[in-house]
N, C-alpha and C positions, 0 to 999 in steps of 0.2 A: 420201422427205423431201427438202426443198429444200435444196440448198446453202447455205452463210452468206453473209453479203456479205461481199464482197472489202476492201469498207472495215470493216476490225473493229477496235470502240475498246479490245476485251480480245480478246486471240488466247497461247490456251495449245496446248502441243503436249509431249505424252508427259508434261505434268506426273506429277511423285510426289513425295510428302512422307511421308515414315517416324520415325516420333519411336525418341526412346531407349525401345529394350526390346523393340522389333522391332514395333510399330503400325503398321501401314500405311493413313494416314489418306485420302489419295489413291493414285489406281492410276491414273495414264496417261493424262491426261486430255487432251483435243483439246476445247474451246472454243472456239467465234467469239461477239461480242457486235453484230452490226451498229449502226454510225454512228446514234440518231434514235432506238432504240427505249427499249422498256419491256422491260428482262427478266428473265423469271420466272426464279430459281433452285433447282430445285422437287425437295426429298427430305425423309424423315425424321429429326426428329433426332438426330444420330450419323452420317449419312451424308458429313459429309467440307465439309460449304456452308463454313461458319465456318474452317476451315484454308485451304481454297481462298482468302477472301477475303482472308485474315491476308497469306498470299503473293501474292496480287495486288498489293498496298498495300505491298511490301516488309517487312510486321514480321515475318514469318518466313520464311527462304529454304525454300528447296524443296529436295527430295535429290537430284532429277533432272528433267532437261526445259527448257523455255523459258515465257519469259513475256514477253509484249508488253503495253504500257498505252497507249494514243492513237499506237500506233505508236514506241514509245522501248521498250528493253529494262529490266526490273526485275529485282532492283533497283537497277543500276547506274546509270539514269536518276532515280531516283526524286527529287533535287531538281529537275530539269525537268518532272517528271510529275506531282508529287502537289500543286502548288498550284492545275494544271487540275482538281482531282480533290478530290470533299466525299465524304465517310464518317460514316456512324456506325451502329457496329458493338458491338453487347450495350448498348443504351442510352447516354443522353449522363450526363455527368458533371455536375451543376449544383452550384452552391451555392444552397444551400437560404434565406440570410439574406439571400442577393441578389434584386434583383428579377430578371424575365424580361431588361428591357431593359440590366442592372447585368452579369448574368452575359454577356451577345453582346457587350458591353463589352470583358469580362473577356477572353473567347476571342479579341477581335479585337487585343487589345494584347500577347496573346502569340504572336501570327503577327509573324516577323520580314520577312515581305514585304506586311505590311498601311500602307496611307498611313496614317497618324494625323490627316492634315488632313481626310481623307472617311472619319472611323470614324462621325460622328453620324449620315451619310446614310447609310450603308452600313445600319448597324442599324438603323434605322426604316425602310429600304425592304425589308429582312431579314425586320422581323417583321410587316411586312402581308402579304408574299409569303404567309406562314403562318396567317396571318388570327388574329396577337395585337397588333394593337398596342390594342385597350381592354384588354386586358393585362399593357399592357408593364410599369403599373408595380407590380404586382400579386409579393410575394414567391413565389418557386419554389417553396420548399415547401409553398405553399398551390395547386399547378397539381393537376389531374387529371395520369394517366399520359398521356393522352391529349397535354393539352397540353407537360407535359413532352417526348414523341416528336417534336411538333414545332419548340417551341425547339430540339431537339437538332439537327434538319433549318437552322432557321433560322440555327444557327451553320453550317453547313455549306456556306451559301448566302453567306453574308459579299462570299466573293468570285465574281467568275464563274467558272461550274465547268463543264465537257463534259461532265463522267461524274457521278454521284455513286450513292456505295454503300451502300444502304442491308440491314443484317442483321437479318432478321425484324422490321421496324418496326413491324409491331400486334403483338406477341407480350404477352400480360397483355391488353389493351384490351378495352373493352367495345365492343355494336354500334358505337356512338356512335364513338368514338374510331377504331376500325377504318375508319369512313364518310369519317371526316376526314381519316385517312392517305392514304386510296385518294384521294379527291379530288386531293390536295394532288399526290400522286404522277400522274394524268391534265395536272394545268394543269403541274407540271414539263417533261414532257412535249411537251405542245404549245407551251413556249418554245423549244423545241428542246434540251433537256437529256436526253443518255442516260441510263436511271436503269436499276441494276443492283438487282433485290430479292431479296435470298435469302427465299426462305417454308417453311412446312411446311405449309401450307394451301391445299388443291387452290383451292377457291373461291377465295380472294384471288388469284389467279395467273389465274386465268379470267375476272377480272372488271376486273381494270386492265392483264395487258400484253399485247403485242405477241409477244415469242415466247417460247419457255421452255426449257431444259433441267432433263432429270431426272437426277437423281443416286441411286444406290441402293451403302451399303455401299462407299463413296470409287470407284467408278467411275461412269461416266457412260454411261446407258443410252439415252439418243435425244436429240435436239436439234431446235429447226424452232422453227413459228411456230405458236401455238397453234390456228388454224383447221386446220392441218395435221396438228397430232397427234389433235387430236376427230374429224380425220373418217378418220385411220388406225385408228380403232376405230371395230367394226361396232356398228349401230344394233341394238336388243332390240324384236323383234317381238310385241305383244300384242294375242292373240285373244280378244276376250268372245262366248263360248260354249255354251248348253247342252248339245254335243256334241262334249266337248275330247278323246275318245280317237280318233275318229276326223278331228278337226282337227291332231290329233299327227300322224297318219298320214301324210295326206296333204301337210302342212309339211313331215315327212320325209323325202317322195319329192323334193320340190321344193329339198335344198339347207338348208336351216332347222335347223341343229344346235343342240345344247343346249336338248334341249325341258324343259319343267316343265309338268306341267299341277295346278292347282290350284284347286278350284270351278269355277266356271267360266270361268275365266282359265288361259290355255296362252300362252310366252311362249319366246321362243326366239332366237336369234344368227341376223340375215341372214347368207349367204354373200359372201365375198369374191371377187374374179376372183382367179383360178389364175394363177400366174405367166408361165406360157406364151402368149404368144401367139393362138395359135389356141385355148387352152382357151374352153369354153363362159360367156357373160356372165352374173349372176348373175342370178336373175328379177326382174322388176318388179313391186312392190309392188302392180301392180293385175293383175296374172298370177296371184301368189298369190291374192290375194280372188276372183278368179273361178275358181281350181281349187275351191278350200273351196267355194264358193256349187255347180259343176257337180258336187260328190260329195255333193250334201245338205247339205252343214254349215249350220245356223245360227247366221250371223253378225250379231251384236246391235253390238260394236265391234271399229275391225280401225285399229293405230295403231304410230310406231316411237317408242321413245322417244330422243333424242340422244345420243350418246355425249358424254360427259364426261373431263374431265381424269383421273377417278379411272377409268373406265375404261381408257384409256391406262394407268395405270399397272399397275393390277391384272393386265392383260393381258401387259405386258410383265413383272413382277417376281412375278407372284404373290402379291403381299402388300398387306395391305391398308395405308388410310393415313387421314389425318386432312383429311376434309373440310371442315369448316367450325370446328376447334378443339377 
């Protein structure tokens, strides 16, 4: 796994956060966030995301450890840090009688570091960023959730931000709504805003960032960039067959563990290189097809399928997780 960059806009070390009654909701955690990216914060729920971010943000200290935010300590920093810094975290707070444009009003007049002479610009170039302003004047509690998740982002955006933290923001969302997050969260992005997302959704995580860390049970089980962790899990080898016992066979001779054979489908774990060195390279995928084809086998279809996020995880934690919701 690739090391973090040096430039990290959240840098945690031995973090732990232990509530009253002996809970230990983080366990030692070493985080990097590099400068530019998109990154996935990727566990089940219960696994510790939501306290992590609570003390990132300063609203809860930590038991033990450090915490960096754009490079300033938290939360001793936190009035230097957190107006660089948009959050929202368990859904936004609206009023419901207000309009969309009534409520980023509201939030922008109680930031006491907000100009009052550029709230009107601010907030109409807030909520096109989020793609409401034929909305604006449209009352909140007549929004989808959908739209709602984005107001909440569009207060968020008020002002200029480096970082912004967003916690499970399609959580409830239908496709729709979900398409809109991700979008919204790609063009943050390419304005050069690091966007921090906590998910529980393998697929959302694979599909909008840049790198990921997993979290399992308040520790923290791997970290990297998500092309790095998909292809630190081995690809699932399928062989279409009508001669899967002796396609077993000889896949077994060759490295190919965890076979299944099933109709005519046999299907099994490429091998990995061996730590060593000199250990022997794994075979290539057209070595295997011509052993099968030189021992008789009839091969009808011979394919890998990718490894995935959910692989990655299942592999390192054993447990399964929630792909797509």
């Amino acid at each position: 796994m690739a090391q973090p960059s040096a430039e990290a806009v959240i840098e945690t070390r031995a973090l732990s956060k232990r509530y009253r009654g002996g809970q230990l909701a983080v366990d030692g955690l070493d985080l990097a966030v590099p400068r530019g990216s998109v990154f996935g914060f990727l566990g089940p729920n219960g696994s510790g995301k939501t306290t992590t971010i609570r003390v990132l943000l300063g609203l809860i200290d930590a038991t033990e450890g450090a915490v960096n935010v754009l490079g300033e300590p938290m939360p001793s920093a936190a009035r230097r840090v957190l107006p660089r810094v948009g959050a929202l975290i368990e859904g936004p707070a609206l009023y419901g009688f207000l309009s969309g444009r009534g409520n980023l009003h509201r939030y922008d007049a109680a930031d006491p570091t907000a100009d009052p002479r550029t709230r009107r610009v601010r907030v109409e170039r807030a909520l096109e960023r989020v793609g409401l302003s034929a909305a604006a004047s449209k009352k909140a509690k007549a929004y989808s959730l959908g739209m709602k998740q984005r107001l909440g982002i569009a207060a968020a955006l008020l002002q200029p931000r480096e970082l912004l933290v967003l916690d499970e923001p399609t959580n409830g969302l239908d496709p729709q709504g979900m398409r809109e997050i991700r979008s919204l969260v790609r063009a943050l992005a390419e304005d050069g805003t690091t966007v921090f997302l906590s998910s529980h959704l393998l697929d959302e995580i694979e599909q909008v960032c840049s790198h990921t860390a997993v979290m399992n049970r308040g520790r923290l089980v791997t970290q990297g960039t998500v092309a790095e962790m998909s292809a630190d899990a081995r690809g699932r080898l399928t062989v279409t067959t009508p001669d899967g016992g002796e396609a077993a066979r000889v896949l077994k001779e060759h490295g190919v563990g965890d076979l299944t054979v099933a109709g005519d489908e046999v299907t099994g774990e490429l091998p990995l290189p061996g730590p060593e060195t000199d250990s022997p390279p794994p075979p290539e995928l057209a070595d295997l097809n011509a052993a099968l084809v030189r021992a008789g086998v009839r091969v009808r279809a011979f394919g890998v399928t990718r490894a995935s996020l959910e692989d990655v995880f299942v592999a390192l934690t054993g447990e399964g997780f929630d792909v797509a919701g």
